[in-house]
DRENDO-1510 file (C-alpha; in Angstrom, 1 decimal, always signed):
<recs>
REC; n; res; u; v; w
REC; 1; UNK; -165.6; +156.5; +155.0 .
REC; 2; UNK; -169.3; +157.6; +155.0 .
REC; 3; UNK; -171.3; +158.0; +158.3 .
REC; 4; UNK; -174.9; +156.4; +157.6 .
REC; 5; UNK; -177.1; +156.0; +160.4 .
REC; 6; UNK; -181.1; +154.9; +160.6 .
REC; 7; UNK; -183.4; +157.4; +159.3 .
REC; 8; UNK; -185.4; +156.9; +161.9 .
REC; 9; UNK; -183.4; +157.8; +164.8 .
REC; 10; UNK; -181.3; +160.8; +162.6 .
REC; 11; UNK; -180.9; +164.2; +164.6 .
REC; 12; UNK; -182.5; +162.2; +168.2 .
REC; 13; UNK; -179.8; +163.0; +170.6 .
REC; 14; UNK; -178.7; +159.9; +172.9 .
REC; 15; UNK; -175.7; +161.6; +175.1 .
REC; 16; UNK; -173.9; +164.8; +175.6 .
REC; 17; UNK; -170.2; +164.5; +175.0 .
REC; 18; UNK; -167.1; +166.6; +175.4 .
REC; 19; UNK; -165.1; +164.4; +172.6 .
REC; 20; UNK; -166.9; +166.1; +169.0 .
REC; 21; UNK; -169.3; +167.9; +167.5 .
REC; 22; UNK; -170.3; +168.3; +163.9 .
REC; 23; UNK; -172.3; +171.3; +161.9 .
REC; 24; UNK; -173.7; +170.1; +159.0 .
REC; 25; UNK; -175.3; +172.8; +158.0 .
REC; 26; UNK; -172.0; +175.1; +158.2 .
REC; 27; UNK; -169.8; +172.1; +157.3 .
REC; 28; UNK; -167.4; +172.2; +160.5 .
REC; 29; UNK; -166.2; +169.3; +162.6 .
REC; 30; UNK; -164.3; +170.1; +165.8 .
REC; 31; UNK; -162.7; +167.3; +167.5 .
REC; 32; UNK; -161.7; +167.7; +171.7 .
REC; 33; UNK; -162.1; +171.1; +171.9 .
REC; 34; UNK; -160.3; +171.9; +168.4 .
REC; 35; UNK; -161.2; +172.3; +164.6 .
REC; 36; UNK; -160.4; +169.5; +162.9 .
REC; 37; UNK; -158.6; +171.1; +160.1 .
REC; 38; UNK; -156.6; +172.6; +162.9 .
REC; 39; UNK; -155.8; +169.7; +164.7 .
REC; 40; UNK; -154.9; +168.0; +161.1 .
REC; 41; UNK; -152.4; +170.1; +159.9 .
REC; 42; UNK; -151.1; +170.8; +163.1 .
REC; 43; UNK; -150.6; +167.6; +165.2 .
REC; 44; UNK; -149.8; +164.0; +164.6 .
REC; 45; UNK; -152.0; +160.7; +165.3 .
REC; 46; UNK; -150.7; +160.3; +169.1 .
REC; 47; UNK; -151.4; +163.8; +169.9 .
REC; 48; UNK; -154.6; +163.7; +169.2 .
REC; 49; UNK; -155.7; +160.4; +170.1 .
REC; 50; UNK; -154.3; +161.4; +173.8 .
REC; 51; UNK; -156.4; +164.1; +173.2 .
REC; 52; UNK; -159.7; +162.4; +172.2 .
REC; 53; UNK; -159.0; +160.0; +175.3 .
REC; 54; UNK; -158.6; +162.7; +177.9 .
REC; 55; UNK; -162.4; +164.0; +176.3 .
REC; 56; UNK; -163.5; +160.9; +177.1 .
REC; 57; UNK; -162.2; +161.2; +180.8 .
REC; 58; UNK; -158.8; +159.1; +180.5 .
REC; 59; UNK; -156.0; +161.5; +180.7 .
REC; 60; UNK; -152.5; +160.5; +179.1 .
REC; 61; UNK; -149.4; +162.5; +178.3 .
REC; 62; UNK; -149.0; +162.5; +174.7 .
REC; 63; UNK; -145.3; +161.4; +174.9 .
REC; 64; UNK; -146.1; +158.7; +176.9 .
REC; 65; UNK; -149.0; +157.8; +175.1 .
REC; 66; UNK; -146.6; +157.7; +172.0 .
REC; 67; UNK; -144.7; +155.0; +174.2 .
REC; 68; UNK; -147.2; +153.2; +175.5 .
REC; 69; UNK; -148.8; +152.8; +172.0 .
REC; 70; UNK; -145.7; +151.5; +170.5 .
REC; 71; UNK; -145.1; +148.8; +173.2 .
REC; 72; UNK; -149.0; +147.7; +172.5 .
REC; 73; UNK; -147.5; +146.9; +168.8 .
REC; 74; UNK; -145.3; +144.8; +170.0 .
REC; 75; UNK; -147.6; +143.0; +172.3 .
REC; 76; UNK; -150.2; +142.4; +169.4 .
REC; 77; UNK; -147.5; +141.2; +167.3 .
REC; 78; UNK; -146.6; +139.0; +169.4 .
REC; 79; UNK; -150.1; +137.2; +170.0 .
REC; 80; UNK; -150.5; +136.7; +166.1 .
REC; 81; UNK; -149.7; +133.6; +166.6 .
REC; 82; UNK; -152.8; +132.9; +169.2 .
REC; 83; UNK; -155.3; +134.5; +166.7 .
REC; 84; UNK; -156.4; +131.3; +164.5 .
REC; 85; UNK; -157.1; +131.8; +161.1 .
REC; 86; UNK; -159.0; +135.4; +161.6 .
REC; 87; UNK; -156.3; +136.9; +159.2 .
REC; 88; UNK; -156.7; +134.6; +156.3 .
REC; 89; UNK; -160.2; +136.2; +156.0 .
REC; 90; UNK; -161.2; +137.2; +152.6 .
REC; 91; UNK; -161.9; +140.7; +154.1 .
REC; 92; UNK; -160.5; +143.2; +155.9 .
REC; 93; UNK; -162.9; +143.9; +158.2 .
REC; 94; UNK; -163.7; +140.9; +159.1 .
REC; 95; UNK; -160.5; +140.0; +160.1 .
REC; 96; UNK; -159.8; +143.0; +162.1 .
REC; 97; UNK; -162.7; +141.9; +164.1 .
REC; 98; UNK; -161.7; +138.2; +164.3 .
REC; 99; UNK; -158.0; +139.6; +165.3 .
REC; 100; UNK; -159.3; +142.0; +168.0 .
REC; 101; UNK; -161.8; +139.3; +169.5 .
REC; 102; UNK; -158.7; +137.7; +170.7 .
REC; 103; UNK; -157.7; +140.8; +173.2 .
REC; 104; UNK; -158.3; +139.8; +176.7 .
REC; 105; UNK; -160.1; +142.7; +178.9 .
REC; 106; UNK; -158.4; +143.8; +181.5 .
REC; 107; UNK; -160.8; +146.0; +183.3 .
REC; 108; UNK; -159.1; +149.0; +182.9 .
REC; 109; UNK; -160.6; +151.0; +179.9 .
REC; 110; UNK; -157.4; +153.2; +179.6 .
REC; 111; UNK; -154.8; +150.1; +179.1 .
REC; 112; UNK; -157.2; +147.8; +177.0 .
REC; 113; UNK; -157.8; +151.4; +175.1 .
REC; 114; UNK; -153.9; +151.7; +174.3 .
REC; 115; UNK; -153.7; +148.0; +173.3 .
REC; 116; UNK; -156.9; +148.2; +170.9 .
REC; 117; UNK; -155.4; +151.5; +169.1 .
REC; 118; UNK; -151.9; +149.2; +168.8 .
REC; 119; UNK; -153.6; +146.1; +168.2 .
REC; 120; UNK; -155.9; +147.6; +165.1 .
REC; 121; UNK; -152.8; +148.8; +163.4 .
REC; 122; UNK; -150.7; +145.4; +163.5 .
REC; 123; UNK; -153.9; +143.0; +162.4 .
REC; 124; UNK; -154.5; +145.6; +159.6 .
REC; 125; UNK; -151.4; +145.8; +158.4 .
REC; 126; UNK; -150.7; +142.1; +158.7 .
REC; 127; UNK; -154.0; +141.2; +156.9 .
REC; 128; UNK; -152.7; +142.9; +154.1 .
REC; 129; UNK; -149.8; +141.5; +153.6 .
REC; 130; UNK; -151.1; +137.9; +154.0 .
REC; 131; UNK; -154.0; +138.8; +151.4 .
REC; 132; UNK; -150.8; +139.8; +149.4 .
REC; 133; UNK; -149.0; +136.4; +149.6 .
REC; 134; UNK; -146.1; +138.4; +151.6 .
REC; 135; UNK; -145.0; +137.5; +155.3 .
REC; 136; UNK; -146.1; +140.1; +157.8 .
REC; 137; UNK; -143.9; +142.5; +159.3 .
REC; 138; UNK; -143.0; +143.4; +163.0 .
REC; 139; UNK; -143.9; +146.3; +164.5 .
REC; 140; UNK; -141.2; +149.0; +165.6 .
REC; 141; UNK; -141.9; +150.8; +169.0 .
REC; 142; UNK; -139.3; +153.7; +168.1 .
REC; 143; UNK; -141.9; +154.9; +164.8 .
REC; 144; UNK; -144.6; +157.3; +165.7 .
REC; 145; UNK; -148.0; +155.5; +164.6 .
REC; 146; UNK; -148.9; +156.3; +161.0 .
REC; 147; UNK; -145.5; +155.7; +159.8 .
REC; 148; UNK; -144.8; +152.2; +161.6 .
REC; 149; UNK; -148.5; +151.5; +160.0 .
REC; 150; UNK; -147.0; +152.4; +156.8 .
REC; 151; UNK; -144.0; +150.2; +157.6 .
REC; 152; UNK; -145.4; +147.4; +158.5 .
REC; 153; UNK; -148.4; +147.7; +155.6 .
REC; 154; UNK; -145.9; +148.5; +152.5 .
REC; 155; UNK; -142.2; +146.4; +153.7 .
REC; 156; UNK; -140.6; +149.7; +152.8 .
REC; 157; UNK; -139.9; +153.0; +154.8 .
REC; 158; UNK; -142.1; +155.5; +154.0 .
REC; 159; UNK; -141.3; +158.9; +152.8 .
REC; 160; UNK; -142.1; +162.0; +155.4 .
REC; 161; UNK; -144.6; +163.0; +152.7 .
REC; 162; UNK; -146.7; +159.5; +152.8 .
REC; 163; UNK; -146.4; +159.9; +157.1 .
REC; 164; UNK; -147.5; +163.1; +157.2 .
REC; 165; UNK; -150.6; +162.6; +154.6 .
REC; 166; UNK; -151.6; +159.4; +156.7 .
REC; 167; UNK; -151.5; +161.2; +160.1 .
REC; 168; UNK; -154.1; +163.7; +158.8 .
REC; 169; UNK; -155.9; +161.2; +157.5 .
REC; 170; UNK; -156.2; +158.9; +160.6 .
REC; 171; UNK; -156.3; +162.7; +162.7 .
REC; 172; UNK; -159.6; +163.5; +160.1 .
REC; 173; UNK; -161.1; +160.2; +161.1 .
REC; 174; UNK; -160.3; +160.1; +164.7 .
REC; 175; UNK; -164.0; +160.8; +165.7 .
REC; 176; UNK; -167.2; +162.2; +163.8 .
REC; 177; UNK; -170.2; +162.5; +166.4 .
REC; 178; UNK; -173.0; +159.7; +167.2 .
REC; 179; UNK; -172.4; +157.9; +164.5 .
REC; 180; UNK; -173.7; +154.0; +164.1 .
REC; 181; UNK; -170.4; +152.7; +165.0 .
REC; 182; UNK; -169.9; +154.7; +167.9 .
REC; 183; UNK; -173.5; +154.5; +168.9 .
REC; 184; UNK; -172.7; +150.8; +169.2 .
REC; 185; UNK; -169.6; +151.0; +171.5 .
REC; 186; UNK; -171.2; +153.3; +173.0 .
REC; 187; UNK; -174.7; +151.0; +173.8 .
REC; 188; UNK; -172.4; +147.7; +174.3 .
REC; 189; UNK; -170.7; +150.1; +177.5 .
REC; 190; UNK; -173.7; +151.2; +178.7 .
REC; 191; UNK; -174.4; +147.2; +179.7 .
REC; 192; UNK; -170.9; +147.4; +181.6 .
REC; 193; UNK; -169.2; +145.5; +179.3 .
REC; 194; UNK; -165.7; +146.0; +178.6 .
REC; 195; UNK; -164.0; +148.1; +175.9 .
REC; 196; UNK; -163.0; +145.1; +173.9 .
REC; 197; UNK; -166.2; +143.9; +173.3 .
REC; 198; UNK; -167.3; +147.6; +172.9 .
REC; 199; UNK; -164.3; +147.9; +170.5 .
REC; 200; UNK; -165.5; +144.8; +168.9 .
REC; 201; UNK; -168.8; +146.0; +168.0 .
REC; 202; UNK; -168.1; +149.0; +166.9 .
REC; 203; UNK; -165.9; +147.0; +164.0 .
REC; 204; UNK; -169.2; +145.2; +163.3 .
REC; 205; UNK; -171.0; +147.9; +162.7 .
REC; 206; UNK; -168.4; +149.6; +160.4 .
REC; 207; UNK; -168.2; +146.6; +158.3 .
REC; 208; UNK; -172.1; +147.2; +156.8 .
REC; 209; UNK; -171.9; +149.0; +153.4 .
REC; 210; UNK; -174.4; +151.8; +154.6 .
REC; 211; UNK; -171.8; +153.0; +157.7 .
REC; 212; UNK; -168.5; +152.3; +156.4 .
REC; 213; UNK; -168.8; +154.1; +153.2 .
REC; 214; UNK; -166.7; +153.3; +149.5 .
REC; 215; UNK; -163.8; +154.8; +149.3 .
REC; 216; UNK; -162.5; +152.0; +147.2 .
REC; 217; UNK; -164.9; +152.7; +144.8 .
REC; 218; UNK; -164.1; +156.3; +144.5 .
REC; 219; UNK; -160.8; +154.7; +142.8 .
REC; 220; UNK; -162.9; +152.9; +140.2 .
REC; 221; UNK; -164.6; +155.7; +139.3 .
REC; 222; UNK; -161.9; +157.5; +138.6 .
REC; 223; UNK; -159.9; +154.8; +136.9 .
REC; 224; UNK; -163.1; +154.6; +135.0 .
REC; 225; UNK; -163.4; +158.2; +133.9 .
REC; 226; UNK; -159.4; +158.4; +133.2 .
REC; 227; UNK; -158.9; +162.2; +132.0 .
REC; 228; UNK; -160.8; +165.3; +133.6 .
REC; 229; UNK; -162.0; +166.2; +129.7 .
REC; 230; UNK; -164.5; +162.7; +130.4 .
REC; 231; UNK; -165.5; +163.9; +134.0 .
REC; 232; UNK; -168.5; +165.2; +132.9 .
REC; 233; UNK; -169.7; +163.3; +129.9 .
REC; 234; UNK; -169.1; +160.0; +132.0 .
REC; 235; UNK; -171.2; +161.5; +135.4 .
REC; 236; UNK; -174.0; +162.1; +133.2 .
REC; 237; UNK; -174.1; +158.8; +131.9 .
REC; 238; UNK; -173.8; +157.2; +135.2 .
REC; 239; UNK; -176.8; +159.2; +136.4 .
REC; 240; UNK; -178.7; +158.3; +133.5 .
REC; 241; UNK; -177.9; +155.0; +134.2 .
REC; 242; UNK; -179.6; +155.3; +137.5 .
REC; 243; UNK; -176.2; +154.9; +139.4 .
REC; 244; UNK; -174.7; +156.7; +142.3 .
REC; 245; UNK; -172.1; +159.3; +142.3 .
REC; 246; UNK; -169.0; +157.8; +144.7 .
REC; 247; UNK; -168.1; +160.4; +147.4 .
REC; 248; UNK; -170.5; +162.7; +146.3 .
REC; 249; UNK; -172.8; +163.7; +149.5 .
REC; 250; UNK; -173.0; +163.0; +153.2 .
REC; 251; UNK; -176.0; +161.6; +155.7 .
REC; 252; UNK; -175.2; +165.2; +158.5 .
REC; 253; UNK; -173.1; +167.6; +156.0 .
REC; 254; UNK; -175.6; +170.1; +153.6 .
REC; 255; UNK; -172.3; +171.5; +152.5 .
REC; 256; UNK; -168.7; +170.2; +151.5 .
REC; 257; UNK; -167.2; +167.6; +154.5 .
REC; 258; UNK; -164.8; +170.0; +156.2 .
REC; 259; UNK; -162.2; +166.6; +156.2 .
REC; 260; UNK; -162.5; +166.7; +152.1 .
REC; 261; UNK; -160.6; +169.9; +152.4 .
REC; 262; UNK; -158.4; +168.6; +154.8 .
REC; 263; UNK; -157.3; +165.4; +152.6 .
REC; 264; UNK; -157.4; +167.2; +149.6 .
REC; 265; UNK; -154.3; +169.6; +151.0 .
REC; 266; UNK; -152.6; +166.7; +152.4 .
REC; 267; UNK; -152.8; +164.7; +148.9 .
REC; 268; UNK; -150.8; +167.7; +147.4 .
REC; 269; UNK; -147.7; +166.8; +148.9 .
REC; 270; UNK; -147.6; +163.0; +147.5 .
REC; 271; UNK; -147.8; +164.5; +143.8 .
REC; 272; UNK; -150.3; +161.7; +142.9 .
REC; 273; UNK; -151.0; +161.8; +139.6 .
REC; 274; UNK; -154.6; +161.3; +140.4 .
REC; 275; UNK; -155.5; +165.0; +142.1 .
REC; 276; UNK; -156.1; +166.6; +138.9 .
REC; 277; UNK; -158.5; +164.3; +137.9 .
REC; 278; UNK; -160.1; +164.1; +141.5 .
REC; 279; UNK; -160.7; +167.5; +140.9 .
REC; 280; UNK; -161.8; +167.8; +137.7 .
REC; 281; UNK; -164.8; +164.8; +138.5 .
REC; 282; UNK; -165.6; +166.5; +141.8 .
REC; 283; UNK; -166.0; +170.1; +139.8 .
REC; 284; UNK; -168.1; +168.4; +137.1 .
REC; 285; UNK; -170.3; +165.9; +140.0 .
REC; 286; UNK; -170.8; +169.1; +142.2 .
REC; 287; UNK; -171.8; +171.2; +138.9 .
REC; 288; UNK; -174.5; +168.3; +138.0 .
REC; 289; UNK; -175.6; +167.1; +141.0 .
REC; 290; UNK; -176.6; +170.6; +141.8 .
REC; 291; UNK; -178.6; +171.6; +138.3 .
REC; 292; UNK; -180.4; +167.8; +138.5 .
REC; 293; UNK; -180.8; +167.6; +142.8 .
REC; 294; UNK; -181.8; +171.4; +143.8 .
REC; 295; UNK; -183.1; +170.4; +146.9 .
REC; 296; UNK; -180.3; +168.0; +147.5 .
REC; 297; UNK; -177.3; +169.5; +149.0 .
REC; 298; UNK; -174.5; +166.6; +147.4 .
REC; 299; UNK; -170.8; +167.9; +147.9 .
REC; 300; UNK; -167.5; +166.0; +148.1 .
REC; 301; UNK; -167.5; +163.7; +151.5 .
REC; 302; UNK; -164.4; +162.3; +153.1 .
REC; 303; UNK; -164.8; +159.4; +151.3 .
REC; 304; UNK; -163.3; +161.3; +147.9 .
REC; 305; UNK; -160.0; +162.4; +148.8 .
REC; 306; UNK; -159.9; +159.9; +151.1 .
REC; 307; UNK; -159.6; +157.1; +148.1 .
REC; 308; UNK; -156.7; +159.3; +146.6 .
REC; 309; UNK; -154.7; +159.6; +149.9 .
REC; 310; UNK; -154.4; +156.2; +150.5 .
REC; 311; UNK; -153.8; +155.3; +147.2 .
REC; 312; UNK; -151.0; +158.1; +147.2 .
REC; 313; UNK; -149.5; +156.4; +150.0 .
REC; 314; UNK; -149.2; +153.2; +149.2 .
REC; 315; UNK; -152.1; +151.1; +150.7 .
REC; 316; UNK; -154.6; +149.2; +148.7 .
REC; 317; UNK; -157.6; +149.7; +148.3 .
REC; 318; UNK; -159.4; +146.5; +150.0 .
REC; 319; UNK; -157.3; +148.0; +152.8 .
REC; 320; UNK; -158.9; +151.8; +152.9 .
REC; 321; UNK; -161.3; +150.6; +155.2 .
REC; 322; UNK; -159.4; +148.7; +158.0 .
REC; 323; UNK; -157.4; +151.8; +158.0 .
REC; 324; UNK; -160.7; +154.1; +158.8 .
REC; 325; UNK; -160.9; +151.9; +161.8 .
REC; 326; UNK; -157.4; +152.2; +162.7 .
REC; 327; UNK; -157.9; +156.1; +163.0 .
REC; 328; UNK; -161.4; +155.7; +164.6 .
REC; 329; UNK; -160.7; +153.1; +167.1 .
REC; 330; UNK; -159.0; +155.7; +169.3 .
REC; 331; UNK; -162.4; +157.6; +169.2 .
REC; 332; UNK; -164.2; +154.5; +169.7 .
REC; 333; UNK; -162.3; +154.0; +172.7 .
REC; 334; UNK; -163.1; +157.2; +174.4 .
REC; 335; UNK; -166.9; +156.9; +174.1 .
REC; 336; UNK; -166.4; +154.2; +176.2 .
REC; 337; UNK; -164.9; +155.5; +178.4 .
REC; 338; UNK; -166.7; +158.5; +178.4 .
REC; 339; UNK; -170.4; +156.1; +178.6 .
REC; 340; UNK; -168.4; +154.6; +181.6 .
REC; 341; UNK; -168.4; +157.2; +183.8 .
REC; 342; UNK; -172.3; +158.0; +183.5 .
REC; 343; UNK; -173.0; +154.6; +184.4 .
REC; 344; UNK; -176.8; +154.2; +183.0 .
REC; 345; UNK; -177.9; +151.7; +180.2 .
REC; 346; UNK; -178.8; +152.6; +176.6 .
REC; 347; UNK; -182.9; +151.0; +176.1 .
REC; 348; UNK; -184.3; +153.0; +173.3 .
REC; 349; UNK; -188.1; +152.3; +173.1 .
REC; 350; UNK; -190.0; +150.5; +170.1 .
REC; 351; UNK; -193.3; +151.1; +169.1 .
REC; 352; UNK; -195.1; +148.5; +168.2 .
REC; 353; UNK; -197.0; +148.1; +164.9 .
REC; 354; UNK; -197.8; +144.0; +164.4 .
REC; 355; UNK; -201.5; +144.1; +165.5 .
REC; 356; UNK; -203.5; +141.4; +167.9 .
REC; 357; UNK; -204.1; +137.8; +166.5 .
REC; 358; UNK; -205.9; +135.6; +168.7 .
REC; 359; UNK; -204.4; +132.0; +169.2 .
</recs>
């Protein structure tokens, strides 16, 4: 998923933070304290998450963090019932943020944190499987996150491969900086709302086009190109066309996204049929991009290998971006709770430019 923000406020700095900081220049992304190519190949979803949260300023054991998690399944399961017709939207977004309108706020930004990382997981999977026709199915508090995701997404139990590939994906995603989303969590907390609502908008803000990125379209691309021999023949008609490459550069990174790299190792182990050709048309964009856009840095985002992954895995692909927000929400939640603790509101100035007009 891409990162867009508003030109106009690109590079301003609006907080300090301890939860993630990203080089775009040198193309590195480190996430609590750790690179995130580190933390991906090294630690699951829960891990890090409790990790991200305790950035934030809410500390958690990471084994009972994997507990608590899976018991906030079960309680979002069990309100499905109480949620109206928010997953019988035609989209996935806008029925995660139907589904997690429904969350009462306790007050306490670490438990309504836990049962908006749980919650997002459930409604996402459940959307699916009602866009589907199928019946949706019940969490289990005994699977680590990515693979009761998996579960409850696909009907089926999922291979270690297809768990291990989403936890790096959702670990990739977790957090990346000030982006528009998180800006947004981050300005709703500064009001002293609570995380829900935070939570909330931050889906909101996801949901527009220029934020939440196509990794769906990725898929078409390729489907459209079908063997590496067409990559390059088919990029150059596209850009004669007038069209844009799909995950082919990023709003902060001058150089390849760092979590590319990271997805394109995990992808290996699924044997999808579809990394050779990934390859092949990000070779042949990178290689064309570069001779027609000099003074364009466009390299391979997380949106590229991103597409493959969750194709490799099972999901589909009107689902690729609830599933960003899955991963995110956890990050989401400890800017809140991070904004908490300084306890001063977000009012960025405006300058005028609409004239006098006497009345």
């Amino acid at each position: 998923m891409g990162e867009a923000s508003s030109s106009g406020l690109d590079g301003v700095v609006v907080a300090d933070t301890n939860i993630s900081d990203v080089d775009g220049e040198r193309g590195h992304l480190v996430i609590a304290g750790s690179p995130v190519e580190q933390l991906a190949t090294q630690h699951g979803f829960e891990t890090v998450a409790a990790r991200v949260l305790a950035a934030g300023g809410h500390t958690i054991d990471p084994g009972a963090f994997r507990s608590l998690l899976g018991r906030a399944r079960e309680v979002a399961w069990e309100l499905i019932p109480r949620l109206g017709d928010a997953l019988d939207a035609a989209d996935g977004m806008e029925a995660l943020r139907a589904s997690l309108a429904h969350l009462r706020a306790s007050g306490e930004d670490g438990a309504d944190a836990v049962a908006a990382i749980g919650s997002a997981a459930v409604y996402a999977a459940a959307w699916s499987r009602k866009r589907a026709g199928q019946v949706p199915i019940a969490p289990s508090a005994q699977l680590d996150h990515a693979a009761d995701y998996l579960r409850m997404s696909r009907g089926t139990t999922p291979s270690p491969e297809a768990v291990r590939a989403l936890d790096a994906y959702l670990v990739t995603v977790i957090d990346h900086g000030m982006n528009a989303s998180t800006f947004t969590a981050r300005v709703i907390t500064s009001t002293g709302s609570d995380l829900i609502s935070a939570i909330v908008g931050a889906v909101g803000a996801l949901k527009g086009p220029l934020h939440g990125g196509a990794p769906g379209p990725v898929l078409d691309m390729l489907d459209a190109i079908g063997k590496p021999a067409q990559a390059e023949s088919w990029i150059l008609d596209e850009l004669a066309a007038g069209h844009r490459i799909m995950g082919m550069g990023h709003r902060i990174y001058r150089v390849r996204d760092p979590r590319a790299a990271v997805l394109e190792t995990a992808v290996k182990a699924l044997a999808s049929d579809r990394l050779e050709l990934a390859r092949a048309v990000e070779q042949a964009a990178a290689k064309i991009l570069r001779e027609r856009k000099p003074d364009r840095p466009l390299a391979a985002n997380v949106e590229f290998y991103t597409a493959v992954l969750l194709d490799g895995v099972g999901l589909p692909r009107e689902q690729f971006s609830p599933t960003f927000a899955v991963g995110r929400v956890a990050g989401w939640s400890a800017h809140v709770i991070e904004q908490r603790r300084t306890g001063r509101l977000i009012r960025p100035g405006s300058r005028y430019v609409g004239g006098l007009t006497a009345i």
